[in-house]
N, C-alpha and C positions, 0 to 999 in steps of 0.2 A: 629210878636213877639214884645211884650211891650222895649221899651228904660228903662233902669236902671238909670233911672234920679235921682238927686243927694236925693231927700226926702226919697226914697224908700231903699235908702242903709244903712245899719246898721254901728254903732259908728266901730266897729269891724271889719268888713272891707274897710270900710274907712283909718285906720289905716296898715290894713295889705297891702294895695295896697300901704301905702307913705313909709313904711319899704321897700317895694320890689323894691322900687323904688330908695329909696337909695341904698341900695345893690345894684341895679345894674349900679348905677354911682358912687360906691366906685371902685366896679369889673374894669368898662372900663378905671376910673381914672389911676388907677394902672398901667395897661396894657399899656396906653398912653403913663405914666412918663418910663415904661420901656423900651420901644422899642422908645423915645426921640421925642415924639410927641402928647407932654401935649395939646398943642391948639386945634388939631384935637379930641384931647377926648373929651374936653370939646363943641366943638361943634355938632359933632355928637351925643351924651351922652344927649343935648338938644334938639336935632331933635329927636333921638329914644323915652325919656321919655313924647316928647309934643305930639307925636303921638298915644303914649303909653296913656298919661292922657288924651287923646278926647274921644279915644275908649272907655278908661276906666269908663266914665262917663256915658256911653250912651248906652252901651250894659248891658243884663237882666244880665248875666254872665260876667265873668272876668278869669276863667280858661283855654280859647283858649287863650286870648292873652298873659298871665302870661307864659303857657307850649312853647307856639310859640315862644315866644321870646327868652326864654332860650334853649331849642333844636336847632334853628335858629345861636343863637349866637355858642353855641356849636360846631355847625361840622363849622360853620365862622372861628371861635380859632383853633380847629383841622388844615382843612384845609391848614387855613394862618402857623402854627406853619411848619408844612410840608414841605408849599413849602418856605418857609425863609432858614429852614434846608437844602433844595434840591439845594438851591443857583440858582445861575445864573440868565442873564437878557438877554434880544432882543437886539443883538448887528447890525444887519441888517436883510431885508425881509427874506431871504433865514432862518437865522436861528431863525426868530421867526418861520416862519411855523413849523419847529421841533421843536421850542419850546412850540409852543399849540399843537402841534398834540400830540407830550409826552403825556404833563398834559392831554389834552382830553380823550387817550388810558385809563390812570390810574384811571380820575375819570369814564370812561364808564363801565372799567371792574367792579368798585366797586359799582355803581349802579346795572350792568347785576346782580351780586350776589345777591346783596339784594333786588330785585325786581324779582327775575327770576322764571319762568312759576312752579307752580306747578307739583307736579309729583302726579298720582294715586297710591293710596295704592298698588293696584296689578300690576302697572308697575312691568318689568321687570328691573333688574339692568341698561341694556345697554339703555334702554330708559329715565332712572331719569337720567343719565347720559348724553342722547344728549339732553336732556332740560335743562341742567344746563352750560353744554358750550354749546348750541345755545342763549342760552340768556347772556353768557359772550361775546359771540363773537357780538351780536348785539348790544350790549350796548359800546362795542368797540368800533364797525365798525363807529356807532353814535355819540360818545362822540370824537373819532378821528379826523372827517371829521368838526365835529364844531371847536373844538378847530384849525385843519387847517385852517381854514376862519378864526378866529379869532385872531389867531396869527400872517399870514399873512397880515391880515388889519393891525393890530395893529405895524408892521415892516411896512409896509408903510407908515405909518401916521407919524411914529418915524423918520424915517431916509429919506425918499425921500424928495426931492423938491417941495415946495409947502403944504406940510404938515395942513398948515390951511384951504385951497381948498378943502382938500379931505376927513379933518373930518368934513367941513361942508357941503359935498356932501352927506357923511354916513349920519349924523344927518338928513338932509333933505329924505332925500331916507328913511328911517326907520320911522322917524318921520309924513313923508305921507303916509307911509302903513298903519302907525297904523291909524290915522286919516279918512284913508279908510273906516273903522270899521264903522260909522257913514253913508258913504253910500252918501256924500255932497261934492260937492267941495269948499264950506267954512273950512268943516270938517279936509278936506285933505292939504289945504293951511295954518289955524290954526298948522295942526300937523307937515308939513314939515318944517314951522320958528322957531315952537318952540322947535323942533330935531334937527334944522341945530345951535339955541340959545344955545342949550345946549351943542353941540359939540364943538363951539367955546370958550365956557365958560370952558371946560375940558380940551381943548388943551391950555388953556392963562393961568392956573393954574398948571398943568403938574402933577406929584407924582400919586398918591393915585386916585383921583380925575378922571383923566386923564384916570388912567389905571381902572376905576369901570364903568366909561360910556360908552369910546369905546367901550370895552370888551364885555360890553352889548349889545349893537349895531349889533359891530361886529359878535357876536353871532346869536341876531335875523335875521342877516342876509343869514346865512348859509342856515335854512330852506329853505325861500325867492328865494336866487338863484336857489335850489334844483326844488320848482316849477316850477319856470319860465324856466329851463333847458328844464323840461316835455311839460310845455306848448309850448315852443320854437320846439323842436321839433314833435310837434304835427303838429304846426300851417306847419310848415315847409312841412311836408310828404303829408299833404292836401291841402294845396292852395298857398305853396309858402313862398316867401321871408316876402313879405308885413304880410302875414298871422303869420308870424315866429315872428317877432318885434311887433306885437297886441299882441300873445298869450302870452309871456314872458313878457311883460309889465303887463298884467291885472291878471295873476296869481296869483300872490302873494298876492294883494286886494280879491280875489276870496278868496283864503286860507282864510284871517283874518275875513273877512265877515261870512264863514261858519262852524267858530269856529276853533280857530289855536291853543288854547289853550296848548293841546300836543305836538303840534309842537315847539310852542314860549317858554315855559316854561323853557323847560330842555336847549335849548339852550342858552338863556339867560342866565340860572345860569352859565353855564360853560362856556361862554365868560367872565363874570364877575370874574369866579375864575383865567382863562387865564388873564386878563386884573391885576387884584391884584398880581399877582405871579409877573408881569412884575414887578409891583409897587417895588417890597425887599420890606423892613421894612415897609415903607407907608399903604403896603397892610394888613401889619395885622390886624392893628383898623380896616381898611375902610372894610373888607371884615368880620371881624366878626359882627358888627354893619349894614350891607347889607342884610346879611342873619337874623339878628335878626330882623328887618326890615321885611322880607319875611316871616319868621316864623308864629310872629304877625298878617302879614296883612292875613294867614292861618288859623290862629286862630278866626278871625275875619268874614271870610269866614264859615267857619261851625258854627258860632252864626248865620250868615245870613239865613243857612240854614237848621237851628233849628236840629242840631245832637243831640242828648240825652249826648252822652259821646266826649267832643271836645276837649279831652287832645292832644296838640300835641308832638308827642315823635321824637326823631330823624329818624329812621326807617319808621313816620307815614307820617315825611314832606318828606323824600326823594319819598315816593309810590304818596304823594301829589301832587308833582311836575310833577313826570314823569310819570303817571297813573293816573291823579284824571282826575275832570270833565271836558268834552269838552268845557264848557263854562263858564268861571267866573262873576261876576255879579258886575263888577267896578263901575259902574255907581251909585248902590245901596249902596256898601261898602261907596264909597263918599256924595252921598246924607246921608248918617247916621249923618255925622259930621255935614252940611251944610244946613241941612232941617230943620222939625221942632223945634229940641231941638239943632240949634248951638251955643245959648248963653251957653248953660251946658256944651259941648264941648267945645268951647270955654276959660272956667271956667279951665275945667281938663286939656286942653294944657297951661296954663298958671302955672298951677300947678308942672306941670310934665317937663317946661323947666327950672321955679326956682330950683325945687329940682334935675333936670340934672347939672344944674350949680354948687349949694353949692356941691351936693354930688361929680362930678368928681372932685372940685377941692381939696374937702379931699383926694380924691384916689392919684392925682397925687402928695400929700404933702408925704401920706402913701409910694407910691409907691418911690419917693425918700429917704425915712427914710430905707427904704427895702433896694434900692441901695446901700448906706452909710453902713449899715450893713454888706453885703456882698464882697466889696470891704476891709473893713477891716476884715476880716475872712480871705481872701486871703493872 
């Protein structure tokens, strides 16, 4: 697929891409100033648009990542609006568990819905039936059990002793699974520092921040142990104790190696949404700009792999998430930016952080003016 490098693109959408681009650092300014978390806007607002304008620059197309972003952002706002409304926070271990297992149940069931098996025309009644609660009840069962891990890490991290020990054990523990992936233990030593760098860096920051990385973590974790459970007991039944501590250790690398993609995916996002819910208010920027984030880099994903029609719709990134390819092509998504044309990229994220900057900071004047309004109406 040819790079949509900067000569090739027309006065006209050149223009339409710096308009959208405003809108959407007026949108997140607003949002910022409303929920009293002007700085976070405007700096996520310049991480989203500078990521936003590398792609933008370099892909043949710009409609994946345009639909991405706003579908993405979308059910983020949804989401966050929800769980701000639904209240409450992680007051110890015990009740974070019930408080991701909640949220987990709620978003599994609403996944199982909109994702759920097909029924044949000539089904019977009672059989479209038990495919539509066996697929609520799986999406349950799934979204439960993650959010349980993840709400429990996330009570641990918060409230136990030593607190900095254990999310940068997370970070390292996740951080060299995924590093796995590569097959090296350069590979594996690079990703455990810079997962245990980054756990540390979320715990010394706390809010928002804090509660989007664990969450993630904590989430990719859930799969993780689930393997190592099976390998554990495998190694166990067949050769023992020693056998038992090898199987549950190498599982998990096995999984990521042999494409985890369906596994990691869904998990992630809902320790992320677990992790933001903990945040209150925090969560709401950090979790709509996360998923717009995600959307995007979907959007991004089917340019790579030449879809004809790569709108992403909300409906289309949930099926994406939890249903799409076994294998994602990261290496190639980043090489896009960093290979031949990164001066062009380059160009576009320097683009697209100025106009994240001027534009949120209009939103959050906006979104004050809106304030002031409203308060005097009362």
């Amino acid at each position: 697929m040819a790079d949509n490098v900067s000569p090739f693109k027309t006065r006209s959408k050149q223009w339409q891409s710096l308009l959208f681009m405003v809108l959407t650092g007026l949108v997140l300014g607003v949002i910022g100033s409303l929920v009293n978390r002007a700085w976070a806007s405007v700096v996520g607002t310049a991480v989203l648009l500078g990521v936003f304008g590398a792609y933008n620059n370099v892909l043949k197309r710009n409609t994946g990542i345009i639909s991405g972003l706003i579908a993405g952002g979308l059910i983020g706002l949804f989401i966050a609006i929800l769980s701000f409304a639904w209240g409450g926070e992680i007051e110890n271990v015990l009740h974070g568990a019930f408080f991701g297992l909640v949220r987990g149940l709620v978003i599994g069931i609403v996944v199982g819905l909109l994702t759920r098996a097909p029924a044949h025309k000539d089904d019977q009644w009672y059989s479209k039936l038990f495919l539509l609660v066996g697929s609520i009840a799986v999406g349950a069962l799934l979204g439960g059990g993650v959010g349980l891990v993840a709400g429990t890490v996330l009570g641990l991290i918060l409230y136990m002793p030593g607190a900095v020990l254990l999310a940068l054990l997370l970070g390292g523990i996740i951080g060299g699974y995924f590093g796995s992936y590569y097959d090296t233990r350069q590979a594996m030593l690079i990703g455990a520092g810079s997962g245990a760098a980054l756990a540390l860096l979320a715990v010394s920051f706390q809010g928002a921040l804090a509660g989007i990385v664990l969450g993630g973590m904590a989430g990719a974790l859930a799969p993780m142990l689930l393997v190592a459970s099976i390998g554990a007991y495998g190694g166990l039944t067949s050769r023992g104790v020693k056998a038992m501590l090898v199987e549950a250790a190498e599982a998990p690398a096995e999984m990521i190696q042999q494409g985890a993609v369906p596994f990691l995916a869904p998990a992630v996002v809902v320790g992320i949404i677990v992790g933001a819910a903990a945040a209150g208010t925090d969560g709401v920027l950090a979790l709509t700009i996360s998923l717009a984030l995600l959307g995007m880099m979907l959007g991004v994903l089917g340019e790579l792999e030449g879809r004809p029609n790569n709108k992403v719709t909300m409906r289309k990134m949930i099926e994406l998430v939890i249903i799409g390819s076994d294998d994602w092509p990261i290496d190639e998504v980043k090489n896009r930016v960093i290979g031949t044309h990164r001066k062009t990229a380059v160009t576009g994220a320097i683009i697209g952080v100025s106009v994240g900057l001027i534009s949120a900071g209009l939103g959050i004047i906006l979104g004050q003016i809106l304030l002031l309004l409203i308060q005097n109406n009362l």
